[in-house]
C-alpha positions as a Markdown table, in Angstrom:
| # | Residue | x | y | z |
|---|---|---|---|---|
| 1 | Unk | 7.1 | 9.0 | 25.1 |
| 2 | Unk | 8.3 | 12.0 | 26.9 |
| 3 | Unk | 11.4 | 12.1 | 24.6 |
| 4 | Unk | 9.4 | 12.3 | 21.8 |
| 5 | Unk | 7.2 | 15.1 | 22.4 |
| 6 | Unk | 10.0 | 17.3 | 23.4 |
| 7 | Unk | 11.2 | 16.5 | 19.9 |
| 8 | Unk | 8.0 | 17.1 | 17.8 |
| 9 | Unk | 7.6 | 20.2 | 20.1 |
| 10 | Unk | 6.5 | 23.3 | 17.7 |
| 11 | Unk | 9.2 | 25.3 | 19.2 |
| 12 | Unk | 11.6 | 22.1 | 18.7 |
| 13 | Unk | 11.7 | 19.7 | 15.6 |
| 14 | Unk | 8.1 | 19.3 | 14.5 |
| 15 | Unk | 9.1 | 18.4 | 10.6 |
| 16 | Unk | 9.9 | 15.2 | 12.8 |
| 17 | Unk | 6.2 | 14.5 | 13.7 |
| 18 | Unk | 5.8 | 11.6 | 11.0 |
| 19 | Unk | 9.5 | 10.5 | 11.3 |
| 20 | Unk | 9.5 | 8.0 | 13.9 |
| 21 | Unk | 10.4 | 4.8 | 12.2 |
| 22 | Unk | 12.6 | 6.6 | 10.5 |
| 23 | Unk | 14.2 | 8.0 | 13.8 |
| 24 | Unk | 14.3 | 4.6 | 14.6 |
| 25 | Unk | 16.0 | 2.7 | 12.0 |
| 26 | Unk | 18.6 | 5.8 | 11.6 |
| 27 | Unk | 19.5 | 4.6 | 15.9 |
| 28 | Unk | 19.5 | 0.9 | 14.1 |
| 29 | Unk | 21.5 | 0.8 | 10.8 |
| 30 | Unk | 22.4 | 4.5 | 10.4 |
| 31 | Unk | 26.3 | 5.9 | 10.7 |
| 32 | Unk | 27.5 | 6.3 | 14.2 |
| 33 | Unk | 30.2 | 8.5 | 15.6 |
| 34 | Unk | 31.7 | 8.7 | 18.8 |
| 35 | Unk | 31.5 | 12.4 | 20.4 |
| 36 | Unk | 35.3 | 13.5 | 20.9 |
| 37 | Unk | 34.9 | 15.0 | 24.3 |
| 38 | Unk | 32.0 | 12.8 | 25.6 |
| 39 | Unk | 33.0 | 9.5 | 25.3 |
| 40 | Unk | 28.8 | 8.4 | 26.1 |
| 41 | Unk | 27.5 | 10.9 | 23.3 |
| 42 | Unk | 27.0 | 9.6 | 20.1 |
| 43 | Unk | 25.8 | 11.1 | 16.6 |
| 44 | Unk | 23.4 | 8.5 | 14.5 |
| 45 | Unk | 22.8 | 10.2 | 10.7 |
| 46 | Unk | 20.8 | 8.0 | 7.6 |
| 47 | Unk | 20.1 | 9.2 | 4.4 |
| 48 | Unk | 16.5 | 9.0 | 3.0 |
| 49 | Unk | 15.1 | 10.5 | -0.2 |
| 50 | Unk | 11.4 | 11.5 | 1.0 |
| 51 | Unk | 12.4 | 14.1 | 4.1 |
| 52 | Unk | 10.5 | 17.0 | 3.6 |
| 53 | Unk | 11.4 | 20.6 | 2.6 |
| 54 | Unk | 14.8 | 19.2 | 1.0 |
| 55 | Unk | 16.2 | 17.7 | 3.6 |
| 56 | Unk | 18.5 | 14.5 | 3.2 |
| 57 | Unk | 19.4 | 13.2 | 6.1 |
| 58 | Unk | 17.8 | 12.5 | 9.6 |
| 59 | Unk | 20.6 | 13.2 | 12.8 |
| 60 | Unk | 20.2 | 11.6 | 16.3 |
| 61 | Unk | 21.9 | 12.8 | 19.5 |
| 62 | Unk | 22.2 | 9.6 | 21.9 |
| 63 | Unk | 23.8 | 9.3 | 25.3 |
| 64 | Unk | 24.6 | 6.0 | 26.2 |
| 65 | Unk | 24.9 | 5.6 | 30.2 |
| 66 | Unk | 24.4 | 3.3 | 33.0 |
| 67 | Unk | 22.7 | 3.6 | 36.2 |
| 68 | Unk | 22.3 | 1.3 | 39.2 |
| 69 | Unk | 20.2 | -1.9 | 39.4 |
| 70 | Unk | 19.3 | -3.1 | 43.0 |
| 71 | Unk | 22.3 | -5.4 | 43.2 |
| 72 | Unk | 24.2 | -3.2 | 42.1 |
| 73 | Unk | 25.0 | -4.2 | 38.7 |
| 74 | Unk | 25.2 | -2.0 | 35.5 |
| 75 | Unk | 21.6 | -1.3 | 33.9 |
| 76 | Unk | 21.7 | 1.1 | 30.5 |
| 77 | Unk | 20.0 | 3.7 | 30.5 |
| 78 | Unk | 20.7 | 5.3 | 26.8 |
| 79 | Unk | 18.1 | 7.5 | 25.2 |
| 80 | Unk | 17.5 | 10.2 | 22.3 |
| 81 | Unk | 18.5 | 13.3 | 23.4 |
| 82 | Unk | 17.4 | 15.1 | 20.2 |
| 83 | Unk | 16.5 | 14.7 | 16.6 |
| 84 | Unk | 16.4 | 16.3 | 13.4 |
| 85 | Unk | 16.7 | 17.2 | 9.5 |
| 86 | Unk | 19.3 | 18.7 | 7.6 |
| 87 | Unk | 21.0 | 18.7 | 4.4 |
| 88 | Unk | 24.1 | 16.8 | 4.0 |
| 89 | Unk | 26.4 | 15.9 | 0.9 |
């Protein structure tokens, strides 16, 4: 997942390395808001209690778009644009 190493990149988010299911259900159930000036970025966050180095909450950057199929219909193509850890009330 080329996504995925960018994240967990040393230079990136690598406190993320052994977050992925977490990742994953904060893009499932977590809280979602709309991005005010693009409409096709959206901002996942979920609390957990076990984040290390007193983090609270895991954040995901998504943009949701469409491309092209072959008969010209609508085909998503939405994907992680970043990830992260931070401290939130």
């Amino acid at each position: 997942m080329v996504i995925w190493e960018h994240i967990i990149d040393p230079e990136n988010h690598p406190e993320m390395e052994e977050c992925e299911e977490k990742l994953e259900e904060t893009i499932r159930s977590g809280r979602r808001t709309q991005d005010q000036l693009n409409p096709q970025k959206y901002r996942y966050t979920q609390a957990f209690d076990d984040l290390p180095f007193g983090n609270t909450h895991i954040v995901a950057i998504v943009l949701c778009r469409f491309k092209e199929g072959k008969s010209g219909q609508p085909i998503p193509n939405n994907y992680v644009v970043t990830a992260y850890q931070k401290v939130m009330s």
